[in-house]
Each structure stands twice: as structure tokens, then as C-alpha cells.
C-alpha positions in Angstrom: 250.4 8.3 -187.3 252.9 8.8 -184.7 254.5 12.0 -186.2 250.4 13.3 -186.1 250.2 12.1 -182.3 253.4 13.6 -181.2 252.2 17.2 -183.6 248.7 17.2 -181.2 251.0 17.3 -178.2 253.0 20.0 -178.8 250.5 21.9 -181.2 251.2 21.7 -184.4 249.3 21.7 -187.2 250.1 18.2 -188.9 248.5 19.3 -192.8 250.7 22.5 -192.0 254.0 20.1 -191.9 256.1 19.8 -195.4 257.3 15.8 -195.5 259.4 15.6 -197.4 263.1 13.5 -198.2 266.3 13.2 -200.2 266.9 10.2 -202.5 269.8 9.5 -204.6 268.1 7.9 -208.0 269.9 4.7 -210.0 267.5 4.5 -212.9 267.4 2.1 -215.4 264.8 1.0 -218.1 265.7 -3.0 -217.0 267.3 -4.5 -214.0 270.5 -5.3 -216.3 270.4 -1.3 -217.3 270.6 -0.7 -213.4 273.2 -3.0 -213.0 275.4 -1.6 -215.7 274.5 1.9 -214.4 276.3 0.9 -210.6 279.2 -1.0 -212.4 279.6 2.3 -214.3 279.4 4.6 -211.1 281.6 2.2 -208.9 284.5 2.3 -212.0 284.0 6.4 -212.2 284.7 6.4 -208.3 288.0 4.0 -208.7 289.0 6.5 -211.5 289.2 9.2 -209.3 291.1 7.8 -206.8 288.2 6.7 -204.3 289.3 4.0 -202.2 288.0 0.5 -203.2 286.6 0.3 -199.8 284.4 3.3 -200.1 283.4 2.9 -203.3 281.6 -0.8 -202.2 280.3 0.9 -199.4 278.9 3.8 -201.6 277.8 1.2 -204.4 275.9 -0.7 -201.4 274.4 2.1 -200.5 273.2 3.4 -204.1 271.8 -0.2 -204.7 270.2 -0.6 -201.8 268.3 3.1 -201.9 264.9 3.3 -202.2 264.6 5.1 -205.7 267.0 2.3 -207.7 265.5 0.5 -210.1 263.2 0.4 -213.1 260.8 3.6 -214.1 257.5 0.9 -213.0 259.8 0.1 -209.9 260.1 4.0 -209.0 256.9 5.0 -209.8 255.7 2.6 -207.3 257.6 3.4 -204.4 257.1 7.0 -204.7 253.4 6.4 -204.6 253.9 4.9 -201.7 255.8 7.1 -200.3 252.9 9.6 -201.1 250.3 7.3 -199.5 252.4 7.2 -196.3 252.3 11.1 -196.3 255.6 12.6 -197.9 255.0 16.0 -199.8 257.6 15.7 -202.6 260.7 13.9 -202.5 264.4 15.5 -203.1 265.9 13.8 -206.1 270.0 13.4 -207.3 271.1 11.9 -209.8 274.6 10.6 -209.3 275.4 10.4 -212.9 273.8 12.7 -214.6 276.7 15.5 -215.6 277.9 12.0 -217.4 274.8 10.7 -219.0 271.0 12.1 -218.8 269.4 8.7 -219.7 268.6 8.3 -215.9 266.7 11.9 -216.0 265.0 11.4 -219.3 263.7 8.3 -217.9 262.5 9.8 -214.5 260.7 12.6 -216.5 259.1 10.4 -219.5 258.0 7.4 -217.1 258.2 7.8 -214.0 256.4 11.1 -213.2 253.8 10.1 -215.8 253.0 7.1 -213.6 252.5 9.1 -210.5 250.1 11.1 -212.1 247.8 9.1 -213.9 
């Protein structure tokens, strides 16, 4: 609403503006799943030398991001998103040069979700 307001100001089309944003995903197919996944991610970090410090504050970061979770959790938040007027959102997956399951997940439940 405000971002439409603020458009008829300076006149732009708002339907002619892409909204759109970048989320890091932590996918899991239960909330333990999720928490192994961040475990896993924080001891990958330490392994190459990342500072404890800044692997908490990037583990904080990844479990508080708005696409962790479970595939119903995801699909939920992204239809929401969708409601609230984003285009497509901009996905990484932290992982997934290590493991796909993440992916497969996002692919076989989550985007089903969003469409039906």
C-alpha cells in the first residue's frame, strides 16, 4: 500500500513494478531435520576456519530467515509473501553443493503447495 502511494506520486506504474527478494533456504522435512541441517552448516563453517563468532552470528541469521523450516512451513510463508505482493522470490541454498535434500524437498513440496 505504501510502496503503490509513493508509485502514484512519482508516476509509476505499480503492476509494471517486479517485487521481488533474496532468501537463504534451511529446509528440512521436520523441525529436528532443520536443526541437524544448521548444526551441520555451523560445523562446515568452523571447518574452514570461520571464526566461532561469525559462524553464531551467521547460524542466527540462517535460523531466523524467513524460508527456514519445514516444506508446509515454506509453502506458507511464500504464499504470503505472494499475497502481500512479491513477484518471485530469489532462493540459495546454503548447502546444497554438499547435499540436495534441501532442493529435492523445495521442488517436490513446497512449489506443489504454492500451486495448488
Amino acid at each position: 500500500e505504501i510502496l503503490a502511494r509513493h508509485c502514484a506520486e512519482v508516476g509509476t506504474d505499480y503492476d509494471a513494478i517486479t517485487r521481488t527478494a533474496n532468501y537463504n533456504v534451511v529446509l528440512g522435512e521436520t523441525e529436528r531435520d532443520v536443526q541437524d541441517r544448521l548444526a551441520w552448516m555451523k560445523g562446515h563453517l568452523l571447518s574452514c576456519g570461520v571464526p566461532e563468532d561469525v559462524a553464531e552470528g551467521r547460524m542466527r541469521d540462517f535460523a531466523n530467515g524467513t524460508l527456514t523450516g519445514t516444506p508446509e512451513q515454506l509453502a506458507e510463508r511464500l504464499a504470503e509473501l505472494g499475497r502481500l505482493g512479491m513477484s518471485y522470490a530469489i532462493v540459495n541454498f546454503a548447502d546444497v553443493a554438499y547435499d540436495r535434500t534441501a532442493l529435492t524437498l523445495f521442488t517436490e513440496k513446497v512449489l506443489p503447495a504454492l500451486t495448488a
